[in-house]
C-alpha positions as CSV (number, residue, x, y, z in Angstrom):
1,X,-5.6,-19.0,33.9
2,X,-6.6,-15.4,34.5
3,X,-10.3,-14.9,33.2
4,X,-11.1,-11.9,31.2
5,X,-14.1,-9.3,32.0
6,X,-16.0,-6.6,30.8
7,X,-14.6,-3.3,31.1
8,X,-15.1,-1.6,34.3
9,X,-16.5,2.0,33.9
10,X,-15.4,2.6,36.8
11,X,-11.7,2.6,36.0
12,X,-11.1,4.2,32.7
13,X,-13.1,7.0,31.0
14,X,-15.1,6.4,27.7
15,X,-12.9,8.2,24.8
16,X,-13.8,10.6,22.6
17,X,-11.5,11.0,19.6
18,X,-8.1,13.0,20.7
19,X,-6.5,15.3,18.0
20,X,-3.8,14.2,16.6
21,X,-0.3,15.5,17.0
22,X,1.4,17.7,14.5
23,X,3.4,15.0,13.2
24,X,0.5,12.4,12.5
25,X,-1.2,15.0,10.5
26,X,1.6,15.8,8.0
27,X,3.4,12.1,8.0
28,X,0.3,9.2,8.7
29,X,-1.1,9.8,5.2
30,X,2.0,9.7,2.8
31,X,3.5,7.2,5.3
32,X,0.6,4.8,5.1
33,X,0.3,5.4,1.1
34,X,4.1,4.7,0.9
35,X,4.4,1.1,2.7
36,X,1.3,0.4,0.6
37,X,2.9,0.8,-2.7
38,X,6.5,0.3,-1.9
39,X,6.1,-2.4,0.7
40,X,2.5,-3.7,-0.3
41,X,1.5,-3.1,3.1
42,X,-2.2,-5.5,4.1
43,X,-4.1,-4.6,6.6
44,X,-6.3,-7.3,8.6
45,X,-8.7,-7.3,11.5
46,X,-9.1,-3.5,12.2
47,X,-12.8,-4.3,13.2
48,X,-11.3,-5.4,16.2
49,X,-10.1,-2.0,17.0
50,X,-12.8,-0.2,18.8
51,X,-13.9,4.0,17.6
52,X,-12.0,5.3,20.3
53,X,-9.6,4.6,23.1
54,X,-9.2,3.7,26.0
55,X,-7.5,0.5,24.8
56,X,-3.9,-1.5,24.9
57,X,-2.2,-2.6,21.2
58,X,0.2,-4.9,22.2
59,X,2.3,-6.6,19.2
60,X,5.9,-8.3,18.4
61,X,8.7,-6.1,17.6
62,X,11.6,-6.4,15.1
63,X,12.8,-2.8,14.4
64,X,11.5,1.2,14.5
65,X,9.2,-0.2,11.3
66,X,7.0,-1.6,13.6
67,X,5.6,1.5,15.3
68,X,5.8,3.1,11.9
69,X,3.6,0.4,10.5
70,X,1.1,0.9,13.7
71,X,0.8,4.5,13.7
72,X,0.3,4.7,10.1
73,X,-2.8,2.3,10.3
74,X,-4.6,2.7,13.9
75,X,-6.6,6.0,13.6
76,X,-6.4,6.7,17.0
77,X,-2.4,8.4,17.8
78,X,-1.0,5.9,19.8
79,X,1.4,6.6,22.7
80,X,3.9,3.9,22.7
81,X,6.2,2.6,25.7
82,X,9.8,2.7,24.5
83,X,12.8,2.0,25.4
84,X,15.9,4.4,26.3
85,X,17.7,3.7,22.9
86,X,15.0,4.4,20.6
87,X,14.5,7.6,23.0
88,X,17.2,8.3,22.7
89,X,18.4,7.3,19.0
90,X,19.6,10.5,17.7
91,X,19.5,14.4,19.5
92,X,16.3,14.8,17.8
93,X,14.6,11.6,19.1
94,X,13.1,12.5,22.3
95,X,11.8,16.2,21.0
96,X,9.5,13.8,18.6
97,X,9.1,11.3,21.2
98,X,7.4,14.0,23.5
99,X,5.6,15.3,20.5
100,X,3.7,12.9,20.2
101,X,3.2,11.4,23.4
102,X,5.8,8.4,23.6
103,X,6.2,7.4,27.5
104,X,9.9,6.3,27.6
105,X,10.6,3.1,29.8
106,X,13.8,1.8,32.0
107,X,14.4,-1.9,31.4
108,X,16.9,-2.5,33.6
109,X,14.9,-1.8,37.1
110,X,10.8,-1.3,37.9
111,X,9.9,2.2,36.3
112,X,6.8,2.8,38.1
113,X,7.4,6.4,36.5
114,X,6.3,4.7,33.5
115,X,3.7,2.5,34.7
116,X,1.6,5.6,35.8
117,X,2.2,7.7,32.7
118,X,0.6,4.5,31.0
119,X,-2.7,4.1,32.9
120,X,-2.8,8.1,32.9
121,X,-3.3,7.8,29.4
122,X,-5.7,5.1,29.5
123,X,-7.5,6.8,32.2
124,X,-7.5,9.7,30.0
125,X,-9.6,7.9,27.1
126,X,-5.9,7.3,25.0
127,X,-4.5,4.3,23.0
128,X,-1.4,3.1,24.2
129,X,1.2,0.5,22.3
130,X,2.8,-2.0,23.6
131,X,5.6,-4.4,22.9
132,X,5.8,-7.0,25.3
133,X,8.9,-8.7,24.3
134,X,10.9,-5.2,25.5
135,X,14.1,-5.2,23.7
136,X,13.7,-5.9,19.5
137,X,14.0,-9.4,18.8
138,X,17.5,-10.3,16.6
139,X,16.5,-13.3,15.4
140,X,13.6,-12.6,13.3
141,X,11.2,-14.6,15.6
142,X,8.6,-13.9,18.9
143,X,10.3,-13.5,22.0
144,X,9.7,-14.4,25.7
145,X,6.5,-11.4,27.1
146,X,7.9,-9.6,29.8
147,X,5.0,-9.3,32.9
148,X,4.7,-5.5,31.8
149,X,1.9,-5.6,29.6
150,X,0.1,-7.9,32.0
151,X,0.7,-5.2,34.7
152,X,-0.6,-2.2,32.8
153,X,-3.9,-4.7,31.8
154,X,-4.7,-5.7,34.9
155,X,-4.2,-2.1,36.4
156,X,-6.0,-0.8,33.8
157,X,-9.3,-2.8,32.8
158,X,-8.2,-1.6,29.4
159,X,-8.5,-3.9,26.3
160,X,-5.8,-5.6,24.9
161,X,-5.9,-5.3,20.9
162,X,-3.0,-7.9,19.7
163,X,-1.4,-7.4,16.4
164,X,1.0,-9.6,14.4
165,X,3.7,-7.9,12.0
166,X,5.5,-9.7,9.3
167,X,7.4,-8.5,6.9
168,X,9.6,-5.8,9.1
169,X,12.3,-8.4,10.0
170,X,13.0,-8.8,6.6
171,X,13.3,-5.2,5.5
172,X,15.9,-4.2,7.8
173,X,17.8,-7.4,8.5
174,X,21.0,-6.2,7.9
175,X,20.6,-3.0,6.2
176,X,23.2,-0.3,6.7
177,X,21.7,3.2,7.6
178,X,18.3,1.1,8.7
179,X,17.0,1.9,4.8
180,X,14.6,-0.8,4.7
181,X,14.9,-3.6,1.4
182,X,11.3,-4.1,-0.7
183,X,9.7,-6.7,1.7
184,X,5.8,-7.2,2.1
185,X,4.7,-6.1,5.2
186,X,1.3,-7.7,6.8
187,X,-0.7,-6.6,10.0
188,X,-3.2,-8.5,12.1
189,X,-5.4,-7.4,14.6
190,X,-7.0,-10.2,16.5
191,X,-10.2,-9.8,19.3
192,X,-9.9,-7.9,22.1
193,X,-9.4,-9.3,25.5
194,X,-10.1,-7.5,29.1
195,X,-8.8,-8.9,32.2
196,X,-10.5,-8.5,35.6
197,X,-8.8,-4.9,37.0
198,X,-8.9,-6.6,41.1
199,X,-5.8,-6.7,42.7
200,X,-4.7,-9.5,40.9
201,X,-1.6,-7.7,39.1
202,X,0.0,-8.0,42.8
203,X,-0.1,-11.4,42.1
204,X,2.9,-12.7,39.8
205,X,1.2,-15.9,38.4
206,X,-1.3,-13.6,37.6
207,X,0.6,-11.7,35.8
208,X,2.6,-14.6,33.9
209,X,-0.9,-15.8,33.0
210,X,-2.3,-13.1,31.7
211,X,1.3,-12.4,29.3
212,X,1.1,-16.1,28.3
213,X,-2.2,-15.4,27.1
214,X,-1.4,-12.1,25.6
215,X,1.6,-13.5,23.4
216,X,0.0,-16.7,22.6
217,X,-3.0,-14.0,20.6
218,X,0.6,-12.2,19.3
219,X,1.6,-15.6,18.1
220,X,-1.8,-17.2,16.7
221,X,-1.5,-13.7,14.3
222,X,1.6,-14.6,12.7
223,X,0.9,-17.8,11.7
């Protein structure tokens, strides 16, 4: 299994805190006050998030809730990886998506595009979400990793915060107009892990190990 390491200093550059976009300033606050009392949102583990970036949250992934949920609680903005049909999910989608900072992802091929916005905004002292199961998962449980978050970790040096998100399944399972239903929602951030930045993401059961590992943290948070 792929042993974890102390963050090189040489890779990534200590982070001071980043302003945040236009849209986090007006939305984070009522956002986070609104799944609190409407959704009795609980918040666990956010010791483990360091001050500042550079750092990785990597977590399941149900629906759009789940960023929601994420940006509302991690102080640090956090540019998330998505897909092409949350880009893309109505003509106003990718204006906010480059607003603040999404990096958009092909799933059907390598986007090494992608990969080196990512580690750009590591290198850059930035956070950077995850969701290593790609696709949202239907049926309401954690999904297969895909080697991509063990790629941009072992690139990276970065640290992996995992996070486990109940409650977001629930509220949309089949909602029309993706209103989301009264449902408790519940986040947990577990330790942070760093994985030795040497060549080894070249190296596919490197990678496999390192996901395994990743997802195994995702699950342990959602028991």
């Amino acid at each position: 299994m792929m042993r974890s390491t102390a963050l090189d200093p040489a890779v990534l550059r200590p982070g001071a805190r980043h302003p945040l976009p236009l849209l986090y300033r007006l939305f984070r606050a009522p956002a986070r006050r609104l799944l609190e009392r409407v959704f009795d949102l609980a918040v666990e583990g956010l010791e483990h998030l360091p001050a500042t970036g550079p750092y990785i949250v990597a977590a399941n992934h149900h629906n759009y809730l789940d960023g929601v949920v994420l940006g509302a609680v991690v102080s640090e903005p956090i540019r998330f990886i998505v897909m092409p049909r949350v880009w893309r999910a109505t003509p106003l989608h990718p204006l906010f998506h480059r607003h603040v900072g999404s990096i958009p992802i092909n799933l059907e091929r390598p986007d090494p595009g992608a990969l080196r916005r990512a580690l750009g905004a590591l290198a850059a002292g930035r956070v950077v979400g995850i969701f290593p199961e790609g696709p949202f998962s239907v049926r309401g449980r954690l999904e297969r990793g895909l080697p991509g978050v063990a790629l941009l970790a072992l690139r990276s040096g970065a640290p992996v915060i995992p996070a486990g998100i109940t409650g977001t399944y629930e509220a949309l399972a089949e909602r029309w107009g993706h209103i989301p239903r009264r449902s408790a929602l519940r986040v947990r951030f577990g330790p942070p892990r760093r994985f030795l930045p040497d060549g080894a993401h070249r190296r596919r059961t490197a990678r496999q190990s390192v996901t395994q590992r990743i997802m195994d943290d995702i699950a342990a948070l959602l028991s």
